[in-house]
C-alpha positions, 0 to 999 in steps of 0.5 A, spaced: 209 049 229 212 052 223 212 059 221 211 062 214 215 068 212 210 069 206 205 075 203 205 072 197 204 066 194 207 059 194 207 060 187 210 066 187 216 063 191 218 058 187 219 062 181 223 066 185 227 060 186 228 058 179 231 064 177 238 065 174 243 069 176 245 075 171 251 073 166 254 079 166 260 082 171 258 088 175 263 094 177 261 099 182 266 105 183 265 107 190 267 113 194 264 113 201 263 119 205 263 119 212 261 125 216 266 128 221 261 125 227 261 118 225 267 114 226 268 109 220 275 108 217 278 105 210 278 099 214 271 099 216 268 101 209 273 095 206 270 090 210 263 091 209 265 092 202 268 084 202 262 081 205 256 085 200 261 082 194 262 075 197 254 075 197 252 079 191 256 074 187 252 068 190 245 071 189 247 074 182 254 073 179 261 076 179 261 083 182 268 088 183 269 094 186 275 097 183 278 103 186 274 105 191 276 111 196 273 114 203 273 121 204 271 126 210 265 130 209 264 137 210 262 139 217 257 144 214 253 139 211 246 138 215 248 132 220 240 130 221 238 127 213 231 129 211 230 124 204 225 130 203 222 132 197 221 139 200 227 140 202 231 140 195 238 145 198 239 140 204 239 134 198 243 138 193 248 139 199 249 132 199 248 130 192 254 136 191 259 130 194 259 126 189 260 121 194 256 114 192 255 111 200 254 117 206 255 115 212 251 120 217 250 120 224 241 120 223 237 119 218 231 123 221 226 122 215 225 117 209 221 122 206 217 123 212 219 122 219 218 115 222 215 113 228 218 107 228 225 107 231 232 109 228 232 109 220 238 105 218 238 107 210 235 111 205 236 112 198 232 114 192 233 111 185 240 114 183 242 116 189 244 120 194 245 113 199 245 115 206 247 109 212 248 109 219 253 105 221 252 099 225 256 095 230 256 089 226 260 090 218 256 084 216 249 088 218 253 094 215 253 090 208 246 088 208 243 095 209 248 098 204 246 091 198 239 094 199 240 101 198 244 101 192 238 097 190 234 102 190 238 107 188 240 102 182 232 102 180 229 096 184 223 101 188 216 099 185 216 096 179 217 089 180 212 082 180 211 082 188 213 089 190 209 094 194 212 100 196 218 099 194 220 092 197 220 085 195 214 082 200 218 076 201 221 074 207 229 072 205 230 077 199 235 083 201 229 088 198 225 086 204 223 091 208 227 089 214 234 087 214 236 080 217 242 075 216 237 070 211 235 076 207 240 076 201 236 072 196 235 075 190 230 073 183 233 074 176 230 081 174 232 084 181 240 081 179 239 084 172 236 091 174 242 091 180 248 089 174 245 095 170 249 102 169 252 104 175 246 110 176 249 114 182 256 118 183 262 113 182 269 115 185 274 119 183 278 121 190 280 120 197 282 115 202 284 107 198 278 102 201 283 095 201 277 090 200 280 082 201 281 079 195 275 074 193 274 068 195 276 061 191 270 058 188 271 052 184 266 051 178 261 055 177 262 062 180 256 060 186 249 057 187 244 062 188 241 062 195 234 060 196 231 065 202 228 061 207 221 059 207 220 056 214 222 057 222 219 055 228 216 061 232 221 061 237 226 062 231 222 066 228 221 070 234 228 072 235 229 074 228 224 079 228 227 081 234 235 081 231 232 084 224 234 091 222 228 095 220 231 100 216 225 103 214 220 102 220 216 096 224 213 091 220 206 092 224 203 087 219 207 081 221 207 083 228 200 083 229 200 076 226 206 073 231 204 077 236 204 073 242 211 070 241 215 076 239 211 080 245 213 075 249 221 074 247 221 082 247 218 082 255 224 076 257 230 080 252 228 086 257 227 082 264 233 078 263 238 083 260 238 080 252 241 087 250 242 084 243 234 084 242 233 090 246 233 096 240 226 092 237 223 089 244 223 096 247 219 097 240 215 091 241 213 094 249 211 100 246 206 098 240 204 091 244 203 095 251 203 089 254 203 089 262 210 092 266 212 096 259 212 102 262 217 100 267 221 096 262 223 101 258 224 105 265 229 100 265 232 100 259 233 109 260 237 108 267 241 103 265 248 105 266 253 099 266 253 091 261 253 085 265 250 079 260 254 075 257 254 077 251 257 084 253 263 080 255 265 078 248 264 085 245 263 090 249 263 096 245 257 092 240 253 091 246 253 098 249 251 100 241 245 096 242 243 099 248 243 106 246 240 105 240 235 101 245 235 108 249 233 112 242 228 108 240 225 109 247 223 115 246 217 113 240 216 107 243 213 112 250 210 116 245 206 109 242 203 108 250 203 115 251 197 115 245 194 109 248 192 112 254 199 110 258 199 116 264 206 113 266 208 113 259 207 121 258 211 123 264 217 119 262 216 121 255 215 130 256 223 130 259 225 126 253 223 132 248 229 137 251 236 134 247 239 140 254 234 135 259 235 128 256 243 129 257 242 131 264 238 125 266 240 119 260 246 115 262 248 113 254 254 108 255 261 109 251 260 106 245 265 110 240 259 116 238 258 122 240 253 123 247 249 130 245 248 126 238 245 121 241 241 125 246 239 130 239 237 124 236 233 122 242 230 128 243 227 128 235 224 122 236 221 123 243 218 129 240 216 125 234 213 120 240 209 127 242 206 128 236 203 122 236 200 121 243 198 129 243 193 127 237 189 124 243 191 129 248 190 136 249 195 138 255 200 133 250 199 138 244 200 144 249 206 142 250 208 139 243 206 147 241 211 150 247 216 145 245 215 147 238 216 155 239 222 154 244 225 150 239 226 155 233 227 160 237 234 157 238 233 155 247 237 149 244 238 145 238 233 140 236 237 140 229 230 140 225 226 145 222 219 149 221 218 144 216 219 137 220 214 140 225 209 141 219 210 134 218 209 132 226 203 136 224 200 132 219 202 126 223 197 127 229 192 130 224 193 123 221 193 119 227 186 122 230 181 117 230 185 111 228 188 106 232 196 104 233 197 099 228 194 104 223 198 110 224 204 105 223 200 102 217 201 108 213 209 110 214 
């Protein structure tokens, strides 16, 4: 049986795939500003900036990166990134860089606070871009494709987008980023190759990118996105997807069998390359044995697949992220009435508690972030569940009140607990899938 990948029309497809690349070159002067926490060199950015020129020269024309530079940004400058409108200082802090990409260590609100896992990119039109850096550069590429596209316009005003994303599975503004997804129409290549709209370079640390690749005739074929997989396919890369702006609950529900079922296998059978999003899936399918699943994946303290030993570092990656994204993936068991689920979930809350009793792996970052960044999205799981759970909410409130009193640094905001506020007052009276529905 095959699966296809579309929200819209055939129809609609094939006019993508008849369109033209742009004619014109493209010149993007980058600087890239790395916070202090974040390990990412020349050499990582040069990298990712080879690999987003190749394939932005097959979907739409010649496309040069001249000069780019990488500098340190300051350690005074907020770590969590809240893309919040209310929160103009904490923007203009960042914008003041004048850097054109900012890799950070979290990404916590774009703009409001997801319940969906990690955000791996955000950016509004004409800047600032905010990225987190991944272990794979050829993922790093594709996240930071589709957010110079935001930034350079391509949000809401094109046939086939809702909510600032193309709905085509295959094309790099997609809501998720995948290896298919680089295709790209004619007018979402002639808004790309417009006047650079965000900061461009002007300082810092030289980013050697390779030189292109040698093309004979014409400068490159467009790539068609995908239209057809088998589920098992279509299974492992839903699973293997970066979901830079959250789960798509739509497309789960519709393939909900066969992604539940290859996420509980990915977790039994030690697949740590899908376990950021199984333990997701776990949590938003609740299917049988999530609870100790997840259990497992919070405890583990060592690799052993076989995907470990070809990268160990890469794999210790993934199960941290797997570790964080744990913390909303309870909250969503603990909103369906999951007891065991709860009393996993309320040590999580406490960045002191989780780095006590959370064995995250060496993988290059900084352990108390990661604890940090657990504790938020655990909270952010709190608030959901305590929209149906009085004794819950009392202790979100408790929670609340030691965390701005300075009992430890949760690294957010009276502002973001308004917004957890908001998010339960959402979620009361609706099911899982609806509250998702709405980020």
């Amino acid at each position: 049986m095959k699966h296809l990948f579309f929200r819209t029309s055939v129809a609609v497809y094939l006019l993508f795939c008849f369109a033209s690349k742009a004619s014109a070159e493209q010149s993007f002067r980058l600087i890239v500003g790395v916070y202090p926490d974040v390990s990412y060199s020349a050499s990582d950015a040069g990298k990712t900036l080879t690999i987003l020129r190749n394939k932005m020269v097959e979907q739409c024309g010649p496309v040069s990166f001249p000069n780019p530079r990488r500098i340190e940004l300051s350690g005074d400058l907020p770590s969590n990134v809240v893309m919040d409108s209310r929160r103009p200082k904490h923007m203009n802090l960042y914008s003041a860089t004048g850097t054109s990409v900012q890799v950070v260590p979290i990404i916590m609100a774009c703009p409001d606070p997801v319940i969906t896992g990690f955000i791996s990119g955000c950016a509004r039109p004409g800047g600032p871009i905010f990225v987190r850096k991944r272990p794979s550069r050829a993922r790093d590429a594709q996240v930071w494709g589709h957010e110079i596209g935001h930034a350079q316009g391509l949000n809401s005003s094109f046939s086939g987008y809702v909510g600032g994303h193309n709905q085509n599975f295959g094309f790099l503004m997609y809501a998720s980023a995948s290896e298919n997804n680089w295709a790209m129409t004619s007018a979402e290549c002639n808004q790309y190759y417009t006047t650079q709209t965000f900061p461009p370079a002007d300082q810092g640390e030289a980013i050697i990118i390779d030189e292109p690749l040698a093309v004979t005739g014409e400068i490159s074929k467009k790539t068609d996105a995908p239209t057809d997989f088998d589920d098992e396919q279509f299974a492992r890369s839903y699973l293997l997807a970066e979901w830079p702006h959250g789960l798509d609950s739509e497309i789960l529900d519709s393939n909900r069998e066969i992604v539940s079922r290859m996420a509980r296998e990915a977790l039994l059978n030690d697949d740590v390359e899908l376990w950021p999003n199984s333990v997701l899936v776990a949590g938003y399918t609740n299917f049988d044995g999530a609870v100790s699943l997840i259990s497992k994946v919070l405890e583990t303290t060592n690799i052993d697949t076989n995907f470990a030993t070809e990268n160990p570092e890469e794999a210790a990656f993934l199960v941290n992220d797997a570790k964080v994204n744990a913390g909303v993936a309870l909250g969503y068991l603990a909103f369906e009435g999951r007891e065991e689920a709860s009393n996993l979930l309320v040590p999580l809350i406490s960045p002191k508690n989780n780095f006590l009793s959370i064995p995250f792996l060496d993988d290059g970052r900084d352990t108390q972030r990661l604890s940090q960044h657990l504790a938020i999205l655990a909270t952010t799981g709190l608030a959901l569940a305590a929209s149906n759970n009085t004794e819950l909410q009392t202790v979100l409130n408790n929670h609340r009140s030691a965390a701005l009193v300075g009992q430890y640094d949760l690294g957010v905001d009276d502002a973001f607990f308004d917004q957890l506020e908001e998010l339960g007052k959402g979620a009361q009276g609706k099911t899982l899938d609806e509250v998702l529905g709405s980020q």
